[in-house]
N, C-alpha and C positions, 0 to 999 in steps of 0.2 A: 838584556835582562841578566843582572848578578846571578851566578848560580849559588844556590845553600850551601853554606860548606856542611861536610860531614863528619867532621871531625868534633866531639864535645867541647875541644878547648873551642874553637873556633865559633861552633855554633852561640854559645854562650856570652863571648865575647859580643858577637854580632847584635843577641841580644842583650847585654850593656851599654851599646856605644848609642841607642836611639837614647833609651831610659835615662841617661847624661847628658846626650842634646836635651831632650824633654827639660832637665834639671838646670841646665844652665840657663836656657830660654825663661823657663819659670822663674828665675834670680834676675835675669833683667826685668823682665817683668815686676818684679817686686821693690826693685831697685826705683822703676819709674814710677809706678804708684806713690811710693815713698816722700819720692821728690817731688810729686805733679806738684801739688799745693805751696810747698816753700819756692817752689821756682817761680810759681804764677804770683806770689806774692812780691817777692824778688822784681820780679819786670816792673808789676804795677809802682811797687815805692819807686822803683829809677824813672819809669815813665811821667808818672805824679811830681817828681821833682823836676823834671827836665819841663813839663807842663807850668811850674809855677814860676819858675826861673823865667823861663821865657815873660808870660805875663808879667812880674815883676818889671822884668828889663822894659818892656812895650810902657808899664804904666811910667814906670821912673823917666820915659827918653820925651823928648819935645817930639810933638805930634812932626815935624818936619825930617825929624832926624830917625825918624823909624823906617824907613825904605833903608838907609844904609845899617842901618843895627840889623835890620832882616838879611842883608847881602851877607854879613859879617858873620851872622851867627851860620848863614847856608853853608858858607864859604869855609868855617873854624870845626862846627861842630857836626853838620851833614844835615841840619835842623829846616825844613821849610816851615815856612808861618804864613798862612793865604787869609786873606779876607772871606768871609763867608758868603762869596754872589752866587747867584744863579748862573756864573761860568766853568766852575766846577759841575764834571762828570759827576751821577749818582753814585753813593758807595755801598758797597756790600758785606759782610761780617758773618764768616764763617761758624761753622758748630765744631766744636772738640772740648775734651775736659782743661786742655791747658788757656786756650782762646776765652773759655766760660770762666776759670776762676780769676783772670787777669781783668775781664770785663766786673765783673762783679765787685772785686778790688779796687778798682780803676772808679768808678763809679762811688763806691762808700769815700774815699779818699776828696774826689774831686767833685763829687754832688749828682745825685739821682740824675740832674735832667743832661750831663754827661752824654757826648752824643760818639761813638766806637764803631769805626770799620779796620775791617785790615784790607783791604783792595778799593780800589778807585780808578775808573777807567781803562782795566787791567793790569793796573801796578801793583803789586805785591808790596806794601807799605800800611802802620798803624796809622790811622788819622785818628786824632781825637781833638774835639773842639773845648772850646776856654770862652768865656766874656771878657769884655773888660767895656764895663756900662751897658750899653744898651748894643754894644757891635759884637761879633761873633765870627771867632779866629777858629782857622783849623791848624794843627802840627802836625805835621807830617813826620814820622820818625822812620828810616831806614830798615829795611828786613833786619840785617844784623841788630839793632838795640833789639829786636823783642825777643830774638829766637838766637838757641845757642848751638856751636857747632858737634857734630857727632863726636861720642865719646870716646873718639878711637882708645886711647888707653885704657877705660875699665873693657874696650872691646878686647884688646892683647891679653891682658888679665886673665878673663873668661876664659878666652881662646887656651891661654900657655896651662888656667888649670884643669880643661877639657881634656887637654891631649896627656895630663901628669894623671890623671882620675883612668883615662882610657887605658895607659900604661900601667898602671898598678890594677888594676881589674886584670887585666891581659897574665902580669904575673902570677896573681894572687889564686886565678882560676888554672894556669901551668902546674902551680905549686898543687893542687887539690888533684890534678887531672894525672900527674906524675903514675903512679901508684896502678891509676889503669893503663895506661900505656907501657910500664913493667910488666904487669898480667898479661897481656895481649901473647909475644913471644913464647912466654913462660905457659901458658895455657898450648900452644902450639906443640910446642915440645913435647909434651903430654899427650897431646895426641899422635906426635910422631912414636911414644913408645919410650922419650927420653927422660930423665927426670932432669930439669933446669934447676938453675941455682937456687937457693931460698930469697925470695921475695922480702927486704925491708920488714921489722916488725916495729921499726922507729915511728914516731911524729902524731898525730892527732889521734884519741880514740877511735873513733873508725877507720882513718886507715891505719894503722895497726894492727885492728881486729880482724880487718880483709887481708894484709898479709900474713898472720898466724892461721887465721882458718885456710888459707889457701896451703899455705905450703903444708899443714897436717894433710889437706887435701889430696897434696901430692904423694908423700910420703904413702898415705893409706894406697893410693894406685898403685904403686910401685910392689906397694907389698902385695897387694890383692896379683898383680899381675906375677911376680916371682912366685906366688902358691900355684897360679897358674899351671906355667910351665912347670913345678916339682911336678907337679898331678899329672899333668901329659905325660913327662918323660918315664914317670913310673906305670903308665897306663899304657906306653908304648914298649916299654920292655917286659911289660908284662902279657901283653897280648903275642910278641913274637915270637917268643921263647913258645907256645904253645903251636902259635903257626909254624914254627920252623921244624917242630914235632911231627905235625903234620904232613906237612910237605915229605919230609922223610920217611912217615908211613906209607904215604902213599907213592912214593918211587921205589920201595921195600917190597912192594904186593907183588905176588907173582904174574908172570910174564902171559901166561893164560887167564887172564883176566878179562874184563870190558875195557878194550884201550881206549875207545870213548870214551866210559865215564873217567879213569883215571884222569887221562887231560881235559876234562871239564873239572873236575876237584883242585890238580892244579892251578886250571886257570881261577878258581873260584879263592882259592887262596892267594894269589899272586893281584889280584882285583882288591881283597881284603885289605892286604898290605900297600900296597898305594893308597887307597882310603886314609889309611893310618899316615901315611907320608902327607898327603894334602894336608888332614887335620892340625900336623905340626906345623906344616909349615904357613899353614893360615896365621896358628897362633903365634910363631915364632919369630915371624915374619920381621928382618931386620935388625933381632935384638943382639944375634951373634957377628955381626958385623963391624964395622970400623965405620966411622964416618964418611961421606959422601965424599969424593974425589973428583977433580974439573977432569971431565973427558970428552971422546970425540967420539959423535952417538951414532956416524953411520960406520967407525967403526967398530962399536957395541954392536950393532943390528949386522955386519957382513959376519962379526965373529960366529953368533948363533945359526943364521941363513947355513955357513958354510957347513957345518956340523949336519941340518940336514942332507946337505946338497951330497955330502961325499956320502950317506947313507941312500943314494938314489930317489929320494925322494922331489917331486918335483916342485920346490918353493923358488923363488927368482922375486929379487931385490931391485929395487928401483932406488938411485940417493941423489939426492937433489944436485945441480948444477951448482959448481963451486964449492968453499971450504962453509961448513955449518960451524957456528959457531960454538964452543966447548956448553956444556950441561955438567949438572952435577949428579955424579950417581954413582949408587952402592952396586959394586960389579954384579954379587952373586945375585942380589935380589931384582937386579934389572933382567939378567940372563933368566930366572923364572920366569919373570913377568913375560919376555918377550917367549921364552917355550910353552907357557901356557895356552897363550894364542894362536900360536903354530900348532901347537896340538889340537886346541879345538876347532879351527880349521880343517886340518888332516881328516881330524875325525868324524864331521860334521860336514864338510866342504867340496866335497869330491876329489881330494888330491892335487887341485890345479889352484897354488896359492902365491900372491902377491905382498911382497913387503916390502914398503915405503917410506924411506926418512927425506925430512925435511922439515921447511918453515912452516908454522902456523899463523904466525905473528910476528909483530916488531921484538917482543919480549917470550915469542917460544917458538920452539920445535916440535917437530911431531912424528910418531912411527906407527904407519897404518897396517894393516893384515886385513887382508882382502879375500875373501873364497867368493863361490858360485854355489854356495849348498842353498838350502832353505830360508837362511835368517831368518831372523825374530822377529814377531810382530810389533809394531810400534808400541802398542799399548802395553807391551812387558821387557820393552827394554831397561827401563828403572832398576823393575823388580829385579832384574838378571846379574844387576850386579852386588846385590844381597845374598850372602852367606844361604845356603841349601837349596837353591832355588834353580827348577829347571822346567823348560818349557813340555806341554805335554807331548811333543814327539819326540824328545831324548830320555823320558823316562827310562825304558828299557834299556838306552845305554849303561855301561859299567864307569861308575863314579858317585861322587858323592855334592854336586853344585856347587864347588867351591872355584873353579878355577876363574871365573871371572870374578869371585872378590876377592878370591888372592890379588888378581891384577888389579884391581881396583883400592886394592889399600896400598900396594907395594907405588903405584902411580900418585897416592896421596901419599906419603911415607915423604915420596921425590917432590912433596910440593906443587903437580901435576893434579891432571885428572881423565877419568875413562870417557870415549862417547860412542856410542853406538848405533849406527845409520848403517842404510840399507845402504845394497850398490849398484849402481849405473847396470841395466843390464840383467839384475838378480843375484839374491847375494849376502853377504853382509860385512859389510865396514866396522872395525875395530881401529878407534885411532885414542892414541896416550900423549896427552899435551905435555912435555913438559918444561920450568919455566929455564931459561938461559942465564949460564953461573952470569 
């Protein structure tokens, strides 16, 4: 079974190329209608004439010398002339419109009681009988005189202008399809955060009109997203500036104090202020960057691991047998992505954590994070990876539900993506596909 293409060009295509069989098929067809009647006429005159000719010959010759004029004419023209006995086989006379209007001609020409078969004793041959007086001749005429050979050339025709019609359809619907296929990238970009070049505002009123709406399109994101970040970075240095007051006040307080509460205010501001740091760096995510760079991802994943590891913490690395092949990725916003995950492991997981690079596929890699804590129920794993979102027994923790959509854009940002399954054991599997420069 052909599979659908899914492509617009192609689908379209696919469907033209019946609609044009259909259309040539219908032009033969019209072509033979056209000609049934002039051809059946065609036959009958040549028939008619080869019929009277004959007879002619038969009456003009000495009744002695007609066995050699019938040899002669067998022998010259391909023509049999039989006597009409009861030693001929019965004949028989087909139905079709070309057989019907040749008999009908054949008949007006040569006289109603005109007697027509095309087979005889399973010969494939016209017999048509003639008088001359009171005796009764048949002629027997060859398949060739009645019927003509296939038209290969108007079939070439057809054929060479099936495949010029299939060809210009193919271009004609490229040329139309161009413009989304430009969009496609260009709308990606967009989503990665980037602004792509302006889209064509050349060639047919609508496409034109789809590339000037888009690329205003772009532009307005661009701008929407630069008002963005003004309003963060001013909402961030303005929330600090008071925290940082704070924090001062409260290491200012005298020494006979609640040293509990002091270090619960602390920590309550020092909680606050991270908040603040997630919230940027959600929104921020990538825009301060350079472009993505081919690297080598279980040395991305050991560089992070090691940073725990000399902090005593117990994370341990797994990387796959042999060299992984290079990925492409934004150093800083990978090292979040993967501290993210080690964090909420840490914090979530019981301290005994597993990270895992390697293949996913023909075309990606992948880097898992592994704990033994509670994981999340299947039914909100989606949800979890949506900005605020936190299952109900990490409510009480201190955070704000951003770090797995941090990771889960910064993993689309790379063209990647998040999946999250349980683990072998108990647990929960964090693994970031992503695809191979």
């Amino acid at each position: 079974m052909i599979p659908w293409p899914r492509s617009l060009l192609w689908r379209t295509v696919a469907m033209l190329i019946p609609l044009l069989v259909l259309s040539q098929l219908a032009w033969f067809a019209l072509l033979s209608l056209s000609e049934r009647e002039p051809r059946a006429r065609q036959i009958a005159e040549r028939v008619s004439s080869v019929v009277n000719l004959t007879r002619a010959a038969l009456v003009g010759s000495r009744p002695e010398g007609r066995r050699a004029l019938l040899a002669e004419l067998n022998e010259s023209e391909g023509i049999r002339v039989y006597a009409g006995d009861d030693t001929l086989a019965p004949g028989t006379l087909g139905t079709g419109p070309v057989i019907g209007h040749v008999v009908a001609e054949l008949r007006r020409r040569l006289g109603t009681d005109t007697i027509i078969y095309d087979a005889r004793g399973g010969e494939r041959a016209l017999w048509v009988s003639f008088r001359i007086d009171d005796d009764l001749f048949w002629l027997e005429l060859p398949p060739a005189r009645e019927r003509r050979p296939f038209p290969w050339t108007w079939f070439a025709w057809g054929l060479l202008v099936l495949l010029l019609s299939i060809l210009g359809a193919y271009l004609i619907v490229r040329r139309i399809t161009a413009p989304l296929r430009a969009a496609v990238p260009a709308a990606a970009a967009i989503g990665r955060g980037d602004l792509p070049p302006p889209l064509p505002e050349s060639g047919p009123q609508e496409v034109a009109a789809l590339g000037r709406a888009f690329n205003e399109m772009a532009r307005d994101v661009r701008s929407l997203d630069q008002d963005r970040r003004l309003l963060l970075a001013g909402i961030s240095h303005d929330l600090r500036t008071p925290l940082a007051r704070l924090r001062l006040g409260v290491e200012m307080l005298p020494s006979g104090g609640d040293a509990g509460l002091n270090a619960g205010m602390v920590q309550d501001i020092e909680d606050m202020d991270a908040i603040i740091d997630q919230f940027l760096s959600y929104v921020r995510e990538g825009s301060n960057e350079e472009a993505a760079l081919e690297s080598d991802l279980a040395a991305a994943v050991h560089s992070v691991v090691e940073r725990y590891q000399r902090r005593g913490q117990l994370v341990r690395m797994t990387a796959a047998v042999g060299v992984l092949p290079p990925v492409r990725l934004r150093p800083l916003s990978f090292q979040r992505l993967l501290s993210n995950l080690v964090d909420n492991a840490l914090r979530h997981g019981g301290g005994d954590i597993d990270v895992q690079a390697g293949r996913a596929g023909p075309a990606t890699l992948q880097v898992c994070v592994l704990d033994r804590g509670p994981g999340i129920p299947e039914a909100e794993r989606a949800r979890m990876l949506q900005p605020f979102q936190r299952i109900a027994s990490a409510r009480t923790d201190p955070g704000s539900g951003l770090g797995l959509a941090i990771v889960d854009r910064i993993a689309r940002l790379h063209g990647g993506r998040v999946l999250l399954d349980g683990r072998e054991g108990g647990g929960l599997k964090v693994t970031v596909e992503l695809p191979i420069a």
